[in-house]
MIVO-475739 format. One record per residue (C-alpha): residue number from 0; residue in one letter; x negated, y negated, z negated. Coordinates in steps of 0.001 Angstrom, whole numbers, always signed. Layout:
 pos code      c1      c2      c3
 NUM    A       X       Y       Z
...
//
This chain:
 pos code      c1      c2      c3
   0    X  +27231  +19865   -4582
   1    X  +24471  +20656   -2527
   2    X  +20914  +20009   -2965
   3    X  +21056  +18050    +221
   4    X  +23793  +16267    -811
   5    X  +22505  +15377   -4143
   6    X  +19251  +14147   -2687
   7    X  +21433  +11536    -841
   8    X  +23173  +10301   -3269
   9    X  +20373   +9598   -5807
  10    X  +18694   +8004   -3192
  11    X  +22029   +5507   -2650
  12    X  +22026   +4836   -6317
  13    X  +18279   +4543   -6723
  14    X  +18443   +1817   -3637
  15    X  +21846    +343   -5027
  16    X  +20832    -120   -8422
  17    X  +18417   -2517   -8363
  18    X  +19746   -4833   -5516
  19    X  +23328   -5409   -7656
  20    X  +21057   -5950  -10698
  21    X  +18779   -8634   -8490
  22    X  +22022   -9841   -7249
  23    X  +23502  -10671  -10695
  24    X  +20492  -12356  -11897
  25    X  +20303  -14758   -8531
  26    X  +24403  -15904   -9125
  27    X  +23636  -16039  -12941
  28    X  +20621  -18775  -12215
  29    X  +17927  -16052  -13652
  30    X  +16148  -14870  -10428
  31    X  +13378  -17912  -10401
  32    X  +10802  -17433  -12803
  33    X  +10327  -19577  -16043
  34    X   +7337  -21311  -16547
  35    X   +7660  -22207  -20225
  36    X   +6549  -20380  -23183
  37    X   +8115  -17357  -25122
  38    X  +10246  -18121  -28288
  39    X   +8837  -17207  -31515
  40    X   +9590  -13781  -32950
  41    X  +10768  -13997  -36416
  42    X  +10292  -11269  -38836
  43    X  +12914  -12245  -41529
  44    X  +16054  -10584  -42096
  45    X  +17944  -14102  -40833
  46    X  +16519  -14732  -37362
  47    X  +17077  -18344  -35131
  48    X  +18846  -18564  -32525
  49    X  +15871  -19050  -30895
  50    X  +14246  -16141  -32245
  51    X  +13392  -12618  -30663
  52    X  +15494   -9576  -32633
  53    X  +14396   -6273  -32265
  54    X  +16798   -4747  -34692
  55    X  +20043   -2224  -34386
  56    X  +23485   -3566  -34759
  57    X  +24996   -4312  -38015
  58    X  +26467   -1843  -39509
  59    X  +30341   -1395  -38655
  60    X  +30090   -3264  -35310
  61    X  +29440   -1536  -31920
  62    X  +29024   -4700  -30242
  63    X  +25752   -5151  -28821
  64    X  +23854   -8770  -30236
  65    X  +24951  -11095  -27473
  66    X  +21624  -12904  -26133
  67    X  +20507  -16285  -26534
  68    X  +22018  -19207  -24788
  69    X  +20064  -19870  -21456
  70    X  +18047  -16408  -22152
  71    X  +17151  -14695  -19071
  72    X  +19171  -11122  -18183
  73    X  +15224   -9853  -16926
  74    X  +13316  -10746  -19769
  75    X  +10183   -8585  -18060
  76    X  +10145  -11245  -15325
  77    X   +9502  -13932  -18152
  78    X   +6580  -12163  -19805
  79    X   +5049  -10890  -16770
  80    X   +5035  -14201  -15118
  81    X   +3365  -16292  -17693
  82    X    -537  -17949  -17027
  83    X   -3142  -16944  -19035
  84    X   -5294  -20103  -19786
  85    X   -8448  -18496  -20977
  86    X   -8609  -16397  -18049
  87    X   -7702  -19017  -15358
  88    X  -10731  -20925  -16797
  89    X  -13326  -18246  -16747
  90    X  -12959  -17735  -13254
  91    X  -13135  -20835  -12592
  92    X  -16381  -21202  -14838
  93    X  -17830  -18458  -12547
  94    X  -16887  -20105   -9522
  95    X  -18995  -23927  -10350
  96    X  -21203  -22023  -11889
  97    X  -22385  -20140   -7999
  98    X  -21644  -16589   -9343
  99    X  -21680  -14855   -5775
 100    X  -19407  -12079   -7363
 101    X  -16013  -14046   -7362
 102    X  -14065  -14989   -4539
 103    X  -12839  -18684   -4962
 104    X   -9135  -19456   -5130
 105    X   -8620  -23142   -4136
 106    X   -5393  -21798   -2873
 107    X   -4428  -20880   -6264
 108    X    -580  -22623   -6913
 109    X    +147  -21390   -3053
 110    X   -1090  -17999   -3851
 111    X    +940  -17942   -7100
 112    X   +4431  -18766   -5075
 113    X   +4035  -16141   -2466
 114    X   +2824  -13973   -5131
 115    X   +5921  -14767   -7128
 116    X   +7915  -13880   -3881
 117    X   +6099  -10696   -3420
 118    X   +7177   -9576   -6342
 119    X  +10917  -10297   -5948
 120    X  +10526   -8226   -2524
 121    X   +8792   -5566   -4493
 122    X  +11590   -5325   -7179
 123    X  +14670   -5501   -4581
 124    X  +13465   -3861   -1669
 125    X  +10112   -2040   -1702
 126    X  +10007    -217   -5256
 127    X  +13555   +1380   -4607
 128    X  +12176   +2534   -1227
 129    X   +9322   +3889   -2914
 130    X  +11216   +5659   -6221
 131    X  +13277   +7407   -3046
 132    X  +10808   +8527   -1093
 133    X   +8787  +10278   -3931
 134    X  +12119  +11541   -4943
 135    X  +13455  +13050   -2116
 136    X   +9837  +14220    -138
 137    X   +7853  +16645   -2494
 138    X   +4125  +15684   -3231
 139    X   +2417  +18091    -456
 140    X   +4574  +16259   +1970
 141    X   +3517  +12895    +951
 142    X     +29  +14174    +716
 143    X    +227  +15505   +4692
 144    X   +1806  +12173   +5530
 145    X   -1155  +10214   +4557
 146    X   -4125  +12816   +5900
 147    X   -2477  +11955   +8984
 148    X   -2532   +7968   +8466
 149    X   -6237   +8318   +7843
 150    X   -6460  +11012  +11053
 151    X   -5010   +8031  +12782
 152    X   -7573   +5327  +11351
 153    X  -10442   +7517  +12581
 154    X  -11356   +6066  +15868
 155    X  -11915   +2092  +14149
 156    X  -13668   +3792  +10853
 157    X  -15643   +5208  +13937
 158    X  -16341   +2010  +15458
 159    X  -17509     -26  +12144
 160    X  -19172   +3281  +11221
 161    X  -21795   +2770  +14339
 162    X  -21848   -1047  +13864
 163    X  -23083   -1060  +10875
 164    X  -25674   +1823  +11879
 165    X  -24361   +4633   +9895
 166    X  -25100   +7465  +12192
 167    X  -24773   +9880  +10025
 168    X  -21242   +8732   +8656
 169    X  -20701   +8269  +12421
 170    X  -21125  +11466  +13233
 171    X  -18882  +13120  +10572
 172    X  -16346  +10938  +11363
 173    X  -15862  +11805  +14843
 174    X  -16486  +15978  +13934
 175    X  -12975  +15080  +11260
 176    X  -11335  +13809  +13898
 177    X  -11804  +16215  +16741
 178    X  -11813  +18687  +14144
 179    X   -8553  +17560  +11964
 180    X   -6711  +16361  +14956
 181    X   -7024  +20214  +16279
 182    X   -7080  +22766  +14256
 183    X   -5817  +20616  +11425
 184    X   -2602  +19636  +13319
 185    X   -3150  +15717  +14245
 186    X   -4721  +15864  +10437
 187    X   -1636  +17107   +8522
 188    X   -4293  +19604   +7247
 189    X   -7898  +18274   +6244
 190    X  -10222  +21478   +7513
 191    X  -12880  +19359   +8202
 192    X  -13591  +18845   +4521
 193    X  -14162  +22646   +4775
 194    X  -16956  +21617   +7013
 195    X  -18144  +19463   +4634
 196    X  -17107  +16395   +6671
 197    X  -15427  +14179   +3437
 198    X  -13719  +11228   +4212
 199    X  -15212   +7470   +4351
 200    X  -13854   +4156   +4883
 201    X  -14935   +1527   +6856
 202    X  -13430   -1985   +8349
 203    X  -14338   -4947   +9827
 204    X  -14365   -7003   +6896
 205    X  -16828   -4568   +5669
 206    X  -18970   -4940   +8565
 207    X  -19019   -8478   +8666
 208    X  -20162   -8572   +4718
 209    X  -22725   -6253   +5875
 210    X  -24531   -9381   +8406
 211    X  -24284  -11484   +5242
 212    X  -20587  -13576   +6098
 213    X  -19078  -14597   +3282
 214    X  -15553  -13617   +1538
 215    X  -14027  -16852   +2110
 216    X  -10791  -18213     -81
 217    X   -8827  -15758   -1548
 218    X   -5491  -15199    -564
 219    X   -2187  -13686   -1046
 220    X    -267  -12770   +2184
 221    X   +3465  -12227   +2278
 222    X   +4546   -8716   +1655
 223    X   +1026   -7482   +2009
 224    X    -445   -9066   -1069
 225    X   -3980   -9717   -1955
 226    X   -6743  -10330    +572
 227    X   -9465  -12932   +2038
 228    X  -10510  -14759   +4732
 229    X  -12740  -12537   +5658
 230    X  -11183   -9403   +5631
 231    X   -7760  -10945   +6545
 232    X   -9332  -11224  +10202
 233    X  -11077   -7804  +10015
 234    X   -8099   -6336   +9358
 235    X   -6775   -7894  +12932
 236    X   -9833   -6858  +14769
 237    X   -9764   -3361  +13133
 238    X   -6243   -3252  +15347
 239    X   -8239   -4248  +18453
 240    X  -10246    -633  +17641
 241    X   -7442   +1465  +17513
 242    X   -6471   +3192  +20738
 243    X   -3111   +3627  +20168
 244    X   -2885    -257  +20096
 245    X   -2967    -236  +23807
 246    X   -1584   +2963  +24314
 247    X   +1863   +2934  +22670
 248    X   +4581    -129  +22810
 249    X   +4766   -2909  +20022
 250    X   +7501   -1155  +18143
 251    X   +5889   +1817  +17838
 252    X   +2629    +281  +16367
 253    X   +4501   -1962  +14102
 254    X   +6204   +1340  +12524
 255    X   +2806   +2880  +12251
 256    X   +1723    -551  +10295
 257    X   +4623    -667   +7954
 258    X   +3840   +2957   +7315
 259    X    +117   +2602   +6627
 260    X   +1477    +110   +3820
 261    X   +4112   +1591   +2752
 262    X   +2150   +4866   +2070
 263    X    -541   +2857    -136
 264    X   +2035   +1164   -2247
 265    X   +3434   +4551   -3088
 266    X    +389   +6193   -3080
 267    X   -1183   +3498   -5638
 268    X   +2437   +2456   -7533
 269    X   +1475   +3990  -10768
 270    X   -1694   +2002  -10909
 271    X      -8   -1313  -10078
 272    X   +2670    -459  -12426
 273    X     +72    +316  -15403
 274    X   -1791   -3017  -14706
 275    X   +1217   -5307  -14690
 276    X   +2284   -3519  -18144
 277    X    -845   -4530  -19768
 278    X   -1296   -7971  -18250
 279    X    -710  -11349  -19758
 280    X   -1060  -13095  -16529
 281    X    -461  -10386  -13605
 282    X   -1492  -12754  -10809
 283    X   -5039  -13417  -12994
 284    X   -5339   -9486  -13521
 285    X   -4563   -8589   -9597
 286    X   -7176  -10850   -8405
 287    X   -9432   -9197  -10034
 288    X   -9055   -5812   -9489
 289    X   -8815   -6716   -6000
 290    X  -12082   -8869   -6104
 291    X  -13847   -5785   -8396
 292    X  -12082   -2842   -5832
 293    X  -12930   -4886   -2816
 294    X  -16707   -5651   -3758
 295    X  -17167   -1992   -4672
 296    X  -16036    -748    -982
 297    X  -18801   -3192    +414
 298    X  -21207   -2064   -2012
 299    X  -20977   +1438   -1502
 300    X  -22559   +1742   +2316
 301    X  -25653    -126   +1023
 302    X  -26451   +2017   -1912
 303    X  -26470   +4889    +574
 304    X  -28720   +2865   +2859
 305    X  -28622   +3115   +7145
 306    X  -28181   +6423   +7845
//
């Protein structure tokens, strides 16, 4: 079998997998998430039938321990799903108490049900996608791919860059794009960071922080996940900045979109998959990171002053 072949075909299975698997848990009444505690583990040698056993089979039988009744075929979804208490109240200690760090979440049992569905997509659809893709395109590839995507972005960092009076940035911005979108090849290669031109973010929502407007409600938006008010809407008017917006058709800048996405889930899976692993409540832990991640990228322009 060829290598071309093969490539195809794990890509089939690694897409396949997961849908039948999804599939089997929605006919077998196990695809909505469970709200009620976990059962006790018991450590003696005689377990419940409530209890959690971690043990091999007895000796003499191959036949695997048959699960509780009413137990759930993805017991991941169970644990991952659950509410952490103690952490729900903290933030909402910080919150009366004024803390201008935290974003407030009035939307909080909305939030939780699209976050519950973003997950679902994630798990069918997206994370398949994404296993593929790093499967089948090698890591230089991927790496070109989103040099370009930021190549792309240039023009609105540009933009936000000179709104929020950062010459300097403003200047090295456009010298990476001319430069990248030359000699590097539309920015498949970075050369300007040869120049000493490194890259920089800025958006909208970043601007607006920097005149003093404030977060807003947190939210969680279908398929794209976490975000605010505030940066919700910069995120639109960033689109109004980029040229291509008005010089290439709808489809075209809608597959440009998805990509822009899709190339930051893959590029920060690992992350998302390491956080979720160590979280009680996921939902909890996400807003935060996004809160801490998001504050940070505000943050950063004003410790370097107006330039």
């Amino acid at each position: 079998m060829s290598k071309a072949l093969r490539a195809w075909v794990m890509l089939v299975l690694l897409m396949a997998v997961p849908l039948l698997a999804s599939a089997g848990a929605i006919e077998s009444g196990s695809a909505e998430p469970a709200q009620r505690s976990l059962p006790p583990v018991s450590l003696a040698n005689d377990a419940s039938e409530n209890s959690v056993v971690a043990s091999e089979p007895a000796r003499g039988s191959l036949a695997p321990v048959p699960p509780a009744a009413g137990a759930s075929d993805v017991p991941v979804v169970e644990i991952a799903t659950i509410e952490d208490p103690l952490l729900d109240a903290e933030f909402d200690e910080a919150i009366e108490s004024g803390d201008k760090q935290t974003v407030p979440d009035p939307f909080e049992n909305l939030n939780r049900v699209l976050f519950k569905f973003n997950r679902g997509m994630h798990r069918m659809v997206l994370s398949p996608i994404t296993k593929s893709y790093q499967f089948v395109v090698p890591e230089p590839a991927r790496k070109g791919v989103r040099r370009i995507l930021i190549n792309l972005n240039s023009p609105s960092t540009l933009v936000n860059d000179l709104l929020q009076f950062r010459v300097k940035d403003a200047g090295e911005t456009l010298g990476r794009f001319l430069l990248n979108s030359t000699i590097g090849f539309g920015g498949l290669f970075d050369v300007a960071v040869e120049a000493g031109w490194k890259h920089h973010s800025a958006d909208f929502g970043q601007t607006l922080a920097r005149i003093g407007v404030d977060t807003g409600p947190y939210l969680v938006v279908p398929i794209l996940g976490p975000n605010t008010v505030r940066d919700g809407l910069g995120g639109i008017v960033d689109i109004m900045f980029q040229p291509l917006t008005y010089l290439v058709g709808p489809s075209l800048n809608l597959f440009l979109g998805g990509g822009r996405g899709f190339v930051e889930l893959e590029t920060n899976a690992a992350a998302m998959e390491a956080l979720e692993g160590s979280s009680v409540d996921y939902y909890a832990a996400l807003r935060s990171a996004y809160i801490q991640n998001r504050r940070a990228e505000v943050e950063l322009p004003s410790a370097r002053g107006f330039e």
